[in-house]
N, C-alpha and C positions, 0 to 999 in steps of 0.2 A: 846320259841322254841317248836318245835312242836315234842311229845311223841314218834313219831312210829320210831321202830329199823331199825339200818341202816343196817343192814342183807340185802345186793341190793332184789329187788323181781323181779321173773322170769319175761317179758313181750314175750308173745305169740301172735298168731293171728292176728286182726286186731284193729288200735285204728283208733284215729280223733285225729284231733288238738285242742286241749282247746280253744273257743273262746267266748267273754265277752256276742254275742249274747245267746248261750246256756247252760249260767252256770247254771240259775234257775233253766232251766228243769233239768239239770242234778243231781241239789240237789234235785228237789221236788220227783225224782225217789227214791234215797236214802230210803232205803238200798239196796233197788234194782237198779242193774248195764242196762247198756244198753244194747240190745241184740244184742249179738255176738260182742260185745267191749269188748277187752280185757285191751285194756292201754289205756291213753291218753297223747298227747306232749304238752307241755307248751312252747309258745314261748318267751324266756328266758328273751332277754331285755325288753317284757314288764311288768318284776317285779322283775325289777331290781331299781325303782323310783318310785314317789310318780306316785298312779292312775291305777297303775296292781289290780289282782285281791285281793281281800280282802283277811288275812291272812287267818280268821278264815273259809273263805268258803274255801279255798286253802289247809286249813290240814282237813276240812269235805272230800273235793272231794281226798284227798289223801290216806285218811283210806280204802277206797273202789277198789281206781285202782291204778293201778303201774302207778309210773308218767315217761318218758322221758325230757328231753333241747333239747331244740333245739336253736341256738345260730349265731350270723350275726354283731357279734360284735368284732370278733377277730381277721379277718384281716390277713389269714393264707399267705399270698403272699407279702401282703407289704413289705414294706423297713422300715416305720416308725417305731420307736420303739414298742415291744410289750406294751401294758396296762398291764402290772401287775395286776392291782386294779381290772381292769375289772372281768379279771381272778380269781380274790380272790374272786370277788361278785358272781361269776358265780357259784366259789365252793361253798360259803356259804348257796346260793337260792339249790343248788344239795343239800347238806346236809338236810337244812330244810325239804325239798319234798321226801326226800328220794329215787332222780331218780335214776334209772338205769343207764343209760349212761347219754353222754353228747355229743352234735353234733352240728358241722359246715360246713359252705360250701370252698370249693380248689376255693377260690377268691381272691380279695382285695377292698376295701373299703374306703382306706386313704391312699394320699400320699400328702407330701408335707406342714403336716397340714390340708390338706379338706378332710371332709370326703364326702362319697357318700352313697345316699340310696338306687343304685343299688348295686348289688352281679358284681363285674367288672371282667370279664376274662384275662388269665394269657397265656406267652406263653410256650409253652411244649418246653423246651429246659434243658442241664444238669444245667447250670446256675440258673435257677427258682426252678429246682428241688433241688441242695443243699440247694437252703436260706429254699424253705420249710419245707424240711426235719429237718434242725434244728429248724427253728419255731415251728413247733409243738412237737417236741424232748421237747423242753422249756416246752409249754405248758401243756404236757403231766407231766410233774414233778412238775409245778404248783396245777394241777387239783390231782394228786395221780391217774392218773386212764388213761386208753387209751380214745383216742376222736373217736370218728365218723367220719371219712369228707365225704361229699359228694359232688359228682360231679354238673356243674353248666349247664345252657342253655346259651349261648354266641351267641350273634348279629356282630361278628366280628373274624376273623382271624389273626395270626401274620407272617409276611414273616418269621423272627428270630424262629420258631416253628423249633423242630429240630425231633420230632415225633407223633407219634399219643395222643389222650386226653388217649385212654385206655394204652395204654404203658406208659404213663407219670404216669399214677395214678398205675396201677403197681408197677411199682419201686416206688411209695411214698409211700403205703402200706407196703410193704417191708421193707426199708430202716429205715422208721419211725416208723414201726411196730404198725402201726394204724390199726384202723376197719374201716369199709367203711358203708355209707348210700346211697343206689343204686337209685335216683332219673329216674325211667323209663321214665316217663315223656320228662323229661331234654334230653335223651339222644336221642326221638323221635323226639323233637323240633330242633336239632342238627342236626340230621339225614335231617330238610326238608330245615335249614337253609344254611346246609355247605354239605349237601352229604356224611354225616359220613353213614356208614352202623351199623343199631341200632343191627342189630342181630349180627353180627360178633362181635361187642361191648359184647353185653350179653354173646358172647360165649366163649369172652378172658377171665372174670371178675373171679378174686379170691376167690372163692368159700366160703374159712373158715375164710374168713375177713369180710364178709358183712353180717353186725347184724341188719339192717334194710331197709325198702325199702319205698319208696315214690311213691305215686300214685295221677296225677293230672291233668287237663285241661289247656290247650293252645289256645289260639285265633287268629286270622287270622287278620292280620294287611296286609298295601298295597301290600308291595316287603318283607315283615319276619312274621314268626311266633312267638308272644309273649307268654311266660311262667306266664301267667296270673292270675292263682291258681283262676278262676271266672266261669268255665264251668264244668260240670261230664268230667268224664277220657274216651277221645276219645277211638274206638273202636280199631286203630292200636297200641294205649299203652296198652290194655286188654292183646293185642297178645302177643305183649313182656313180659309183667308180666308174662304170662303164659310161654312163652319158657322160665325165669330166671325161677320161682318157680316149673320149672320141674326138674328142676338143683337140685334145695336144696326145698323141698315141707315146712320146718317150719321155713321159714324165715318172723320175723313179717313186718308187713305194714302197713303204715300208708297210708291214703286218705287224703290228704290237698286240704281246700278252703279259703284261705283267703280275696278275695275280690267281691265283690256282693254276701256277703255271703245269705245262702239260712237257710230255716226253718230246725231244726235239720233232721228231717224224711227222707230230699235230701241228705246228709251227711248217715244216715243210709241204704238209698238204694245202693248207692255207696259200702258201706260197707261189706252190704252183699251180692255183686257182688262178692269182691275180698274172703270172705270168701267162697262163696261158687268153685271159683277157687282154691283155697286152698285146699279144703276137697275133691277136684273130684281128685288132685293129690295124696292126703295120699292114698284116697283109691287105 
């Protein structure tokens, strides 16, 4: 087990998502950090089984940066029974890492026995919102700790929707008395998908629950916008970032790429985009 105090450690500014292309570099930097990286997220189910990252580089790159989960296996929506186990593994891998929090996405994943390896959308109705509420009520007691959720990009609507995605998530926050993970992203892919208004979005959002925020690239399919995590963070999610982070200026943020991924330096320019958004609002 790995030595360092579970005393949680602050995470500030901006990270990256741990990914297997960049670990080298990131150890051959050691002791020296990345610049202007504050944290980095680990995505959770991939070490959770044999083939994630190696332990011993996993408490090397831990001694250095505050680590986050990030997490897509718990199935905040479903009907199916909770995983326990999952949850137990989830706190276990948090313990070793010594993350800070732990975060999920307001989906489901499984029902019926099948799972899916999409993030599946839910519909905003009181009914959805009580199972959630206690679902993660649950989980919360499992973990010792409050969760993250974050909001999702959806390719579909429900008639049975009984309010808005921001009013729904509202009262989950609330109710659940959870933190929130503000995916900007998500909520501009939304905006092109369904005609949600992203800024009236931003403008409702609970200010003292959202402990972190997601910044990422979408891509242009026929008739939808796909949340593709494979492109830089278009120029109208910049915008939004900026009208949230005007709100609250030291809310951390993460830049996710996970597929076509690019040589670390693309990931760090990104980075110090949204840092330097950051710093032009302290000041």
């Amino acid at each position: 087990m790995s030595s360092l105090s579970q005393i949680k450690r602050p995470i500030s500014g901006v990270g990256i998502g741990l990914r297997s292309q960049h670990i080298q570099e990131i150890l051959t930097a050691l002791p020296n950090t990345l610049p202007n990286i504050g944290w980095l997220e680990l995505l959770a189910d991939n070490h959770l089984s044999e083939g994630g990252l190696d332990v011993t580089q996993l408490d090397a790159i831990a001694e250095y940066y505050p680590l986050t989960l990030h997490c897509v296996g718990m199935s905040l929506a479903s009907v199916e029974p909770l995983d326990q186990d999952y949850c137990r593994r989830i706190k276990q891998l948090a313990k070793r890492v010594n993350a800070t929090w732990i975060s999920e996405h307001l989906c489901f994943s499984a029902a019926l026995g099948l799972y899916s390896h999409d993030l599946l959308p839910i519909p905003y109705n009181q009914h959805t919102l009580a199972h959630c509420v206690q679902r993660i009520l649950h989980i919360q007691d499992l973990l010792g700790e409050r969760l993250l959720v974050e909001n999702v990009s959806s390719y579909m609507t429900f008639e049975n929707s009984e309010m808005s995605e921001i009013e729904f998530i509202n009262a989950l926050a609330e109710q659940a008395d959870c933190d929130l993970l503000v995916d900007v992203n998500n909520i501009y892919v939304n905006q092109l998908n369904h005609g949600l208004d992203g800024k009236a979005y931003i403008d409702q959002l609970p200010l003292t629950r959202i402990k972190e925020i997601h910044l990422a690239g979408y891509q242009q399919q026929d008739n939808f916008v796909l949340d593709a995590h494979n492109n830089p963070v278009s120029e109208p999610v910049w915008q939004l970032y900026q009208r949230l982070i005007e709100k609250r200026p030291t809310i951390p943020t993460l830049i996710e790429w996970d597929n076509d991924i690019p040589p670390l330096k693309v990931l760090l320019g990104e980075a110090e985009k949204a840092y330097q958004i950051m710093q032009g609002v302290v000041r």
